[in-house]
N, C-alpha and C positions, 0 to 999 in steps of 0.2 A: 835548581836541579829538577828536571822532567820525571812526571811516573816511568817514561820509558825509559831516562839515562842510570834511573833509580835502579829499575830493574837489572838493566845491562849489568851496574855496578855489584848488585848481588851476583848474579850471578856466574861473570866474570872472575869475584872472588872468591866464590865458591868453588870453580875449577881451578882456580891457581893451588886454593887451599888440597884440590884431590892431588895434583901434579906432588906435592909435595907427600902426599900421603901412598902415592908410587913408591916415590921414591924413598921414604922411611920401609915400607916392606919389603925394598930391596937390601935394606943394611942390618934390619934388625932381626938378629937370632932368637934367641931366649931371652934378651934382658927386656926390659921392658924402658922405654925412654922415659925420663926426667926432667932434662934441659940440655939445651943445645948453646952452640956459641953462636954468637949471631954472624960472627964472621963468615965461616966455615959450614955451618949447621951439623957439627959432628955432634952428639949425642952426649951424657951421662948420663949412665943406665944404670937402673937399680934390678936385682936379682928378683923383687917377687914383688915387683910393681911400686912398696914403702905407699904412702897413702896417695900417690897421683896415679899408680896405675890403672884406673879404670877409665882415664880421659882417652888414652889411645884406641880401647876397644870402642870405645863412646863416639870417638870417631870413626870409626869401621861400618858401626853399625850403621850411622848418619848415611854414610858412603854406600852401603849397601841398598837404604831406603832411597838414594839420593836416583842413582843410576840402575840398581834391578839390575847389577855384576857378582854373581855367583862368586866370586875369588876375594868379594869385599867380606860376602857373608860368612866365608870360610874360612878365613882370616880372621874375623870377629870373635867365631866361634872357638877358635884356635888361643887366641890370645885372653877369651874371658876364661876358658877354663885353665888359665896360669894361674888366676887370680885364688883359686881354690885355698890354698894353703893358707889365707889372712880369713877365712871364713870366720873362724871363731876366735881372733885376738881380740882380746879387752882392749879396746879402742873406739869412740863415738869415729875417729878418720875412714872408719871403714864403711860407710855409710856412702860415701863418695865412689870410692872404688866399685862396691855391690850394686849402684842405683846405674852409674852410667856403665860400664863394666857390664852389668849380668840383665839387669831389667830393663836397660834401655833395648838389650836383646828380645826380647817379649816385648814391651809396647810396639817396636817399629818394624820387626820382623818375624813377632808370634815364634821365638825360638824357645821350643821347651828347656834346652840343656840348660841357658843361660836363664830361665825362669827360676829352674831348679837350684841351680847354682843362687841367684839371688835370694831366695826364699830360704836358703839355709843359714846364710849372713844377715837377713834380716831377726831369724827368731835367735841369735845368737844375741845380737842387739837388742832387742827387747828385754832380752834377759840382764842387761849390762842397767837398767830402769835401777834407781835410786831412789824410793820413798823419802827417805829423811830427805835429802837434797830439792828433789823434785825433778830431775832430771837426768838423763845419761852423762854420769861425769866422762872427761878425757878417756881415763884407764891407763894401769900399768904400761899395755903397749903403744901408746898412743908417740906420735913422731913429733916430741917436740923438744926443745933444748935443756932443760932441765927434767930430776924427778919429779912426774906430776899426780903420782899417787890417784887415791882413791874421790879425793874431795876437792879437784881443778876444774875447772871448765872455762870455757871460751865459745866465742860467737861462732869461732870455725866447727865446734861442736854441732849446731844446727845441721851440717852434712848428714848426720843419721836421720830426717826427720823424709827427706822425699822417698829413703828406700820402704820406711815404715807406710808409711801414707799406700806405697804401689804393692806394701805385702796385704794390707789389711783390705784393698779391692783386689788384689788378686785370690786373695784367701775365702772372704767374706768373715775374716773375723776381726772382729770391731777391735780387738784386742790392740793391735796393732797401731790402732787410727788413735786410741786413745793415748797411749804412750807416745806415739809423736807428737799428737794437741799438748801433752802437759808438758813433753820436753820443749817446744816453740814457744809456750806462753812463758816457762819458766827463767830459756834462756834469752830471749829478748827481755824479759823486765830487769835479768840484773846485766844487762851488757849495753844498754840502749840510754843516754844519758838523755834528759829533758828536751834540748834542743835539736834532736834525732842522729846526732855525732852517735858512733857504735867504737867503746873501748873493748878490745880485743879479749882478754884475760881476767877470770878471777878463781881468789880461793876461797872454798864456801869452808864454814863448819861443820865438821862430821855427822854434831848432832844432833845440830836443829836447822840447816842450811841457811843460815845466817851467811852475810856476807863480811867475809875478813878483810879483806883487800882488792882492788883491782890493781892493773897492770899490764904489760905487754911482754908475749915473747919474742914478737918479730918489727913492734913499730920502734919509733922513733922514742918517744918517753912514755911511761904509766901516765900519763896526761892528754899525747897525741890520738891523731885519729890515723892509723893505718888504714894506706887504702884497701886494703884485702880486706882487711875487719866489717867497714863499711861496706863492701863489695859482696862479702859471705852472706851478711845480714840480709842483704835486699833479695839476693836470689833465691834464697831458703825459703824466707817468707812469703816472695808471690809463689814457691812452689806449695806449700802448705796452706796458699789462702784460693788455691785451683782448686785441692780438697775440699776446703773446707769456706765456701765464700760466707757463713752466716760471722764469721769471726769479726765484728765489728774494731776490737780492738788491733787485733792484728793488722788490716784494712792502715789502721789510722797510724797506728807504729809505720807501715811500710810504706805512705804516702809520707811521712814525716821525714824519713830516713831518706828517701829517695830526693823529695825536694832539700835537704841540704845536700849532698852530693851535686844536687844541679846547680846550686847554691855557690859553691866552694871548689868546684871542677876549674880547670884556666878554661880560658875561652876556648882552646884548642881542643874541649871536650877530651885531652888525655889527662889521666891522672898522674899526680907525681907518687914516689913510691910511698911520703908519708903527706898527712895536706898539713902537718905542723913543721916540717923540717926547716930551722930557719937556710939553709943554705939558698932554699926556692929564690930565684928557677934555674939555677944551677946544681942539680939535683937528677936524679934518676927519676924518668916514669915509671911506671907499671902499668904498659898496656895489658898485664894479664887481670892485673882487678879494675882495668877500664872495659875485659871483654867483657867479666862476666856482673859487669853493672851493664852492661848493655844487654845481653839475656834477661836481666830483672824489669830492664823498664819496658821491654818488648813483652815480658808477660803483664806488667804492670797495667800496658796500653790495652791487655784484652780485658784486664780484673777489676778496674778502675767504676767507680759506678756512673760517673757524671760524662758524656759525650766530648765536654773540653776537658777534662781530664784525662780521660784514653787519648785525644786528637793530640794534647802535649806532650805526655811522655813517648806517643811513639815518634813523635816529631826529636824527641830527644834520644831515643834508640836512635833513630836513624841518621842522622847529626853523629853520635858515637862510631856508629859503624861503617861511617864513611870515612871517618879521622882514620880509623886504625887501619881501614884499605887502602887509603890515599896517600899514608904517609910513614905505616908499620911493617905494612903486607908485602914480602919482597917480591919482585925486582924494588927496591928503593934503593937510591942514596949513589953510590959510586961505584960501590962492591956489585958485581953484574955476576959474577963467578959462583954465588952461594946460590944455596936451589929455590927453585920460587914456591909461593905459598909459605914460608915461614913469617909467622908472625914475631916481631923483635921488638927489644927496648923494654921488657919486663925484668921486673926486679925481683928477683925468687927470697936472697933474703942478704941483707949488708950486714946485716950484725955481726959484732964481734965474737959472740958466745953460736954462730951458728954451727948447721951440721955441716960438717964439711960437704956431703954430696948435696948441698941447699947453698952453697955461696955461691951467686950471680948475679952479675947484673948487668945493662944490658943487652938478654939472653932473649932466646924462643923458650917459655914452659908450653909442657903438654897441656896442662889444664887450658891455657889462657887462648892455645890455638881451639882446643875442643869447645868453649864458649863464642869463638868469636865463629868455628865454621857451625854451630849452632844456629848463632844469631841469624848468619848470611841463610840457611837454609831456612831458616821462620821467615825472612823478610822475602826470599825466593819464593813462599808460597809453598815448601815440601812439606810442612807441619807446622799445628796449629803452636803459637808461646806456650799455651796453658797446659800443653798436653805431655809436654817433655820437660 
């Protein structure tokens, strides 16, 4: 493939990705989208976003910075301040919502509302900091399938660490910076196993955060490797090592973590929804934890320190994000009838014990299309990987 068919491809998908993004603000009122069927692309909507709401405004804003269309920006602004109401649940999930959600609104379009709005979900989080543990546990309200109490955490916890990182520059108080370094360092050493495989879940002890167990609430076994797990891991980290490049460890954790993923990916560059599931490859993907490893290894390509090291992982971003345009990104398959730009075939969650507004598979998730019209806009040339 040509720099120029390369281009073409970004950007082609990137407008497929707006067409679609039309046409979601022509259907959605107040709820806030979740997942769609991949058929149809009709929607499950949650009432105050639950923890993927800030992917849609994430994309508004993209959309906004993308084309310089006032009704993108207005829109944005419209949808991040739904988000108000999760401002201060006891949840590391909200971290997600408040980073692309309210400060993606300030990085890409200097939006005060939505700075303001970020900055009040960040110092709520900050506050949620656990000395004994070392880390932002889950929290009471945190979205997951069991009670996960005060002493849970999970790799998908690193979601609070990019909003911390954009309060403590947007603030100038280091406060901030610190408490995301100690939560990154802490939950990467107990979720990141020797061979750079990332297990999803554990529960610490209250008193000395000791580690009692790991486990999964959305993979395959307390054994397997979730691709989301893997997927969470890598994106958090190159966003937290944009911060902070002197982090040697971190560095080597996310060059680790990355190369098994490239490792253990099928050739097809898409992931399945778990890489242990014996059923493979008869089994579900999850092109949404294939978008957003491909956001990490495209930040990866700018953080990298060695010239073939960047020259590979972007080569491997871009290898990802051509799979999931060429053979995810609708018009595909037969169905001509569903709307274009939906990204399909993600797996939001099979399990049996899940939330019912979480069983799909598959489906379009919000998140997984806001990573991958991401990606397509870092490769278009609209923003720098490291910056968002």
């Amino acid at each position: 493939m040509s720099a120029a068919s390369d281009k073409s491809l970004w950007s082609s998908g990137a407008e497929r990705m707006c067409r679609r993004i039309d046409q979601n603000l022509g259907v959605l009122k107040s709820e806030f989208p979740h997942w769609a069927n991949s058929q149809t692309g009709q929607w499950t909507t949650t009432p105050d976003g639950d923890w993927t709401g800030g992917a849609w405004p994430g994309m508004l804003w993209l959309a906004a910075k993308r084309t310089g269309d006032t009704r993108y920006r207005d829109a944005a602004r419209l949808w991040s301040s739904r988000l108000k109401p999760r401002a201060r649940l006891q949840t590391a999930f909200k971290g997600f919502g408040f980073y692309y959600g309210a400060a993606l609104g300030d990085v890409l379009c200097a939006d005060t509302d939505a700075a303001a709005l970020a900055l009040e979900a960040a110092e709520s989080l900050k506050g949620q900091f656990d000395n004994r543990l070392g880390l932002i546990p889950l929290g009471g309200d945190a979205e997951e399938s069991e009670d996960v109490g005060n002493s849970f955490s999970s790799i998908d916890s690193l979601q609070a660490t990019p909003l911390l990182f954009w309060a403590a520059q947007k603030t100038g108080d280091a406060s901030y910076a610190d408490v995301a370094a100690r939560h990154t360092s802490r939950v990467l050493d107990v979720h990141m196993r020797s061979d750079g495989s990332i297990v999803q879940s554990s529960e610490l002890n209250p008193k000395d955060g000791g580690i009692v167990r790991h486990f999964t609430h959305k993979g395959f076994s307390d054994d397997s490797v979730w691709g989301r797990a893997q997927a969470w891991g890598l994106v958090y980290t190159a966003i937290a090592l944009a911060h902070r490049p002197q982090e040697k460890r971190w560095m080597e954790q996310l060059m680790k973590g990355a190369d098994w993923w490239l490792a253990n990916v099928p050739s097809s560059m898409i992931a399945f929804w778990d890489f242990n599931d014996p059923a493979i490859p008869d089994t579900e993907t999850d092109t949404a934890a294939t978008a957003i490893t491909c956001s990490a290894l495209l930040k990866l390509a700018q953080l990298a320190l060695s010239e073939g090291h960047r020259a590979r992982y972007r080569d491997a971003g871009e290898r990802t994000a051509a799979a999931l345009v060429g053979n995810f990104l609708t018009p595909v398959g037969e169905n001509r009838d569903r709307p274009d730009g939906m990204l399909v075939g993600a797996c939001f969650n099979k399990r049996r014990d899940a939330r019912a507004q979480d069983s799909a598979t598959n489906a379009e998730t919000i998140f997984g299309s806001y990573y991958l019209f991401e990606s397509l806009n870092v490769l278009d040339g609209l923003v720098e990987a490291a910056r968002i």
